[in-house]
C-alpha positions in Angstrom: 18.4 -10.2 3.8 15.5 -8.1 2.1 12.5 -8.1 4.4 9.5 -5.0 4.3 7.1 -5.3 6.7 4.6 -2.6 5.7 1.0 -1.4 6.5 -2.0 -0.1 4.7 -4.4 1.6 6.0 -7.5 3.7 5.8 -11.4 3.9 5.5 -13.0 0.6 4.1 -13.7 1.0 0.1 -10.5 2.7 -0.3 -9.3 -0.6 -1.7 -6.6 -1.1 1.4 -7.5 -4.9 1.9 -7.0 -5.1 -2.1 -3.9 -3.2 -2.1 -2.3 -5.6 0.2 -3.8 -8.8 -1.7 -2.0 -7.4 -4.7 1.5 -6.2 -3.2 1.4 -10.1 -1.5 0.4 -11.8 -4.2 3.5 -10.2 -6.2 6.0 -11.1 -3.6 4.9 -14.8 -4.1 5.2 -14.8 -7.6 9.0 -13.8 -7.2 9.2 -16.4 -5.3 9.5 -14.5 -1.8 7.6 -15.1 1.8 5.0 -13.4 2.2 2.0 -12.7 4.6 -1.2 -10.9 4.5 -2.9 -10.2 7.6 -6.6 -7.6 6.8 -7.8 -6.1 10.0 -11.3 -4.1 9.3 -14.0 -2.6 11.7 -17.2 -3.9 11.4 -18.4 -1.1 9.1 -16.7 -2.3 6.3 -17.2 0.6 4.0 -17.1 4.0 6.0 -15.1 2.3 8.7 -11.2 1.8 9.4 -9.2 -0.8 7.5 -6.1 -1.9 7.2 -3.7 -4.7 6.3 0.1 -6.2 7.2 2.0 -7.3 4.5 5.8 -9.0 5.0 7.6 -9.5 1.8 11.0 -11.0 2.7 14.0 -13.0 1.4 13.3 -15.2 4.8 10.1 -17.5 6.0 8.0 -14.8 7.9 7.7 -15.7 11.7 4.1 -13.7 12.1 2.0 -11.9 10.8 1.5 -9.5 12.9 3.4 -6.7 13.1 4.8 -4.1 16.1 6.4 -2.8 13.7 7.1 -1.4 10.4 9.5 -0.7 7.6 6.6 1.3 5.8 3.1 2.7 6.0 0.8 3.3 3.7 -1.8 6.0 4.7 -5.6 7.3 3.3 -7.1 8.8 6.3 -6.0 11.1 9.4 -6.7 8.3 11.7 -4.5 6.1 10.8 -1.5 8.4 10.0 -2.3 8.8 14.1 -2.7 5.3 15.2 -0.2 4.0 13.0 2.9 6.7 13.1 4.8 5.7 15.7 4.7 2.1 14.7 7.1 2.6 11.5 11.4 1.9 12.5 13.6 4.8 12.4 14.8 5.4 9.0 11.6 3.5 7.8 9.1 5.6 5.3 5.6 6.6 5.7 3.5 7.7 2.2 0.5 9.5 2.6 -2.4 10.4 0.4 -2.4 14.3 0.8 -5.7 15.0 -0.6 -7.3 13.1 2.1 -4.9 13.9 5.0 -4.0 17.0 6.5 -2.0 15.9 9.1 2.2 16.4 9.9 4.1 13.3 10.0 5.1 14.4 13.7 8.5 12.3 13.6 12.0 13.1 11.9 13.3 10.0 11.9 11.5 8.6 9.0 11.2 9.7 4.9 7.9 11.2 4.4 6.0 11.4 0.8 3.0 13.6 0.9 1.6 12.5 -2.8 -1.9 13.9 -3.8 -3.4 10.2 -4.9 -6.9 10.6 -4.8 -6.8 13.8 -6.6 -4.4 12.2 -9.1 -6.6 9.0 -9.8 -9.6 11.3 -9.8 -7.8 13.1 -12.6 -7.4 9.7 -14.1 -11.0 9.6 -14.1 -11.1 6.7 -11.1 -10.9 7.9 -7.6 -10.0 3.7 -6.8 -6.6 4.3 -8.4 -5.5 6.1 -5.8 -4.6 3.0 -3.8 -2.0 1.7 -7.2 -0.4 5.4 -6.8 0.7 5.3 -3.6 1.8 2.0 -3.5 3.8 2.8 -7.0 5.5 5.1 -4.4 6.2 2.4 -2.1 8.0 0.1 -5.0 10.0 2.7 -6.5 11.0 3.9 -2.7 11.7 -0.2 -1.7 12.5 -2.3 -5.0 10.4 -4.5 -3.0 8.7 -5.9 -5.9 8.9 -4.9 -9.6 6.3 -3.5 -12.0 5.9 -6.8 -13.7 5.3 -9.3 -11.3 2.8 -6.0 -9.9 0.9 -6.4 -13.1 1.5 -10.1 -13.1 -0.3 -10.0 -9.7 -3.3 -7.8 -10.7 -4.7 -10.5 -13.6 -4.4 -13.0 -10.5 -5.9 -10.9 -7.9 -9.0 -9.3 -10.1 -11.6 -10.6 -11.3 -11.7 -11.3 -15.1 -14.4 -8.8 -15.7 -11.9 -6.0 -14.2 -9.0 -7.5 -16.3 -9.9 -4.3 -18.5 -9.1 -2.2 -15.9 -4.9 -3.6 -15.4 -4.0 -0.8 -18.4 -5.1 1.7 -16.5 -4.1 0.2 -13.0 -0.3 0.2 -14.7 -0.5 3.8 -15.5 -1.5 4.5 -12.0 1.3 2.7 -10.6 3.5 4.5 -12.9 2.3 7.9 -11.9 2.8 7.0 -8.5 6.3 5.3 -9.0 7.3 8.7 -11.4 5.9 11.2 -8.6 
């Protein structure tokens, strides 16, 4: 059985509810279980955010998750709140330009991968999301690249259909890091 429960999370406008729209939405168009459960504070942009996603070969019993295969992290907050929550042997990805923290653990991989500064190089900071979670396909095979891009023209609007080019090269860089 191939089940990932994972987490994203970060400050709202980081694009960490998005992120997790997108990875779902992929899982269902290969035909997996999926669920997508945002959690944000009431500050929306500024404030915390985050998001469970299960992608698995089995139907998905909650939700919510104790625990987790993988975490996704854009701020120092939630690299603490959400750290001990990942499964030994599980992996934790980190935007390093944002956070400055140590993964305190051993037990898990750790990729430290500069996302912000890398999308900012792309010429959009908003990339930085796609990187790290090119990271997290090419760490998991949870989903592949095309039913990722697949995913994006579902999950965008058609006035940011322009963007998927770019978004691809993103998750490329992120996947290739």
């Amino acid at each position: 059985m191939v089940k990932q429960e994972i987490i994203i999370a970060g400050f709202g406008g980081q694009g960490i509810l998005s992120a997790g729209r997108v990875l779902a939405n992929a899982g269902m168009i290969e035909k997996k279980n999926v669920s997508w459960l945002p959690s944000y504070g009431p500050e929306m942009r500024g404030g915390t955010a985050n998001c469970s996603v299960v992608i698995s070969d089995e139907p998905v019993a909650s939700p919510i998750l104790n625990s987790a295969t993988a975490l996704i992290v854009m701020n120092g907050p939630s690299l603490s709140k959400f750290e001990n929550t990942v499964v030994e042997g599980g992996v934790i990805i980190i935007d390093s330009s944002l956070v400055d923290a140590e993964v305190k653990r051993k037990d898990v991989q750790v990729y430290r991968i500069p996302a912000s500064k890398m999308a900012d190089e792309m010429g959009n900071v908003t990339y930085a999301n796609i990187i790290l979670l090119g990271k997290l396909i090419a760490h998991t095979e949870i989903i592949s690249t095309e039913s990722f891009e697949e995913s994006l023209k579902k999950v965008l609007p058609s006035k940011k259909h322009h963007m998927i080019p770019e978004e691809m090269k993103a998750l490329k860089n992120g996947i290739n890091f």
